[in-house]
C-alpha positions in Angstrom: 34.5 -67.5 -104.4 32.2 -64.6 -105.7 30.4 -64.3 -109.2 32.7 -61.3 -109.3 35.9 -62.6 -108.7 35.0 -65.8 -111.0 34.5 -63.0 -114.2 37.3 -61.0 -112.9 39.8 -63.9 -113.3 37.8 -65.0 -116.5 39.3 -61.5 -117.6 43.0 -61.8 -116.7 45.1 -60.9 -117.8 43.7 -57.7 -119.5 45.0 -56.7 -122.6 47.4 -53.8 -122.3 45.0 -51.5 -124.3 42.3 -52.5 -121.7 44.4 -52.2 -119.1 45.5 -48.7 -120.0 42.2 -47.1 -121.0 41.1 -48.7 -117.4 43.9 -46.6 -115.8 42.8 -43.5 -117.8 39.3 -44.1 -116.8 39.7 -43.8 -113.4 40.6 -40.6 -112.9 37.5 -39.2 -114.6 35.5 -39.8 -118.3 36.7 -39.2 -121.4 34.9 -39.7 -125.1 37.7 -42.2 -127.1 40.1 -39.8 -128.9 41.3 -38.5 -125.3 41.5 -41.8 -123.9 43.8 -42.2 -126.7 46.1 -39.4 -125.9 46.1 -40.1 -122.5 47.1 -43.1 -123.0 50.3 -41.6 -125.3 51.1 -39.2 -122.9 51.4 -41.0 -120.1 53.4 -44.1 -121.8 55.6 -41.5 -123.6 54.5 -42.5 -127.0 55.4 -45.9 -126.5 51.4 -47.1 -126.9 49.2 -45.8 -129.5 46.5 -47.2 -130.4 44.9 -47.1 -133.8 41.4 -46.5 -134.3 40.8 -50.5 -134.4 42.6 -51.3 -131.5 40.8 -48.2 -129.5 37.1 -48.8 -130.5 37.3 -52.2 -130.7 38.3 -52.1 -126.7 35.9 -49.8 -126.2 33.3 -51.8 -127.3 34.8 -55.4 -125.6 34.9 -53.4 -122.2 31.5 -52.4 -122.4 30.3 -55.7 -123.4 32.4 -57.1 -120.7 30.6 -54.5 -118.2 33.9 -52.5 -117.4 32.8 -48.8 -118.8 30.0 -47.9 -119.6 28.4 -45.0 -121.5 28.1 -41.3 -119.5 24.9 -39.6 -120.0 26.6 -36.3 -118.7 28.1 -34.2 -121.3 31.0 -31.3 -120.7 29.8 -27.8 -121.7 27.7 -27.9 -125.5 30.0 -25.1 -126.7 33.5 -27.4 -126.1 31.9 -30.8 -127.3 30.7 -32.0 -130.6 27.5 -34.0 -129.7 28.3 -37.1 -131.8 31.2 -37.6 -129.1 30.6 -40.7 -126.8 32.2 -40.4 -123.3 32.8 -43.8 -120.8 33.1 -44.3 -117.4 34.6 -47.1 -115.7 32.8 -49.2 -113.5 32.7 -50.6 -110.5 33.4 -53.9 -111.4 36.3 -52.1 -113.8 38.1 -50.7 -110.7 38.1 -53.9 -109.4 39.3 -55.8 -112.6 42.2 -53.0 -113.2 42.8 -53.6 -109.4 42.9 -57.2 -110.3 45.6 -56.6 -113.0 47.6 -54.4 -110.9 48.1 -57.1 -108.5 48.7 -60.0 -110.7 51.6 -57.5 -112.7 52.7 -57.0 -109.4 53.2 -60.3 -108.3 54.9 -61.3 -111.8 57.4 -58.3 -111.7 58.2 -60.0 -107.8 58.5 -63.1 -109.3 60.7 -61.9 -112.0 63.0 -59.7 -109.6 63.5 -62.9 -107.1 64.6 -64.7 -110.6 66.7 -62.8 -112.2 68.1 -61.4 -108.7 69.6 -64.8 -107.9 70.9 -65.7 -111.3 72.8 -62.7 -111.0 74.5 -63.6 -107.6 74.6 -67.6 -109.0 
């Protein structure tokens, strides 16, 4: 078994706000506060996180080596410079892959269950 996969399933399950901001991640940077409304908007207000529950992640993930800190910055007339942006990394995509597939296989699990106590 890999390094990799050993700190992957160290990691598992990821904690939803991980798991989320992960998600968000992926399709490009964002600085905290729009990871944060991401994450609303695409859970229809069902998950937001408070400023201790968002930077705290923030700063476990990047301990953990799954973001890391952008060096590129959007255009100086749109951003206020004290803004910090993150970028997932490649050993991110492969723990949020890694969580995908485990919630997967737990939602199976689940349906096979609950599918034959409902025929029993």
């Amino acid at each position: 078994m890999s390094n990799s996969k050993n700190r992957i399933d160290a990691l598992l399950p990821l904690p939803l706000p991980i798991f989320h901001m992960l998600l968000a991640l992926r399709e490009g940077e964002r600085h905290g506060y729009a990871l944060k409304r991401e994450i609303l908007h695409r859970t229809g207000g069902k998950v937001n996180l408070g400023s201790g529950a968002l930077y705290g992640s923030i700063n476990k993930m990047l301990e953990q080596g799954l973001i890391e800190e952008s060096d590129e910055r959007p255009d100086p007339h749109l951003d206020d410079e004290r803004r910090r942006y993150y970028r997932i990394t490649p050993f991110g995509r492969k723990a949020a892959r890694a969580e995908a597939a485990r919630m997967r296989e737990l939602a199976d699990i689940a349906a096979v269950t609950f599918g034959k106590a409902r025929h029993a």
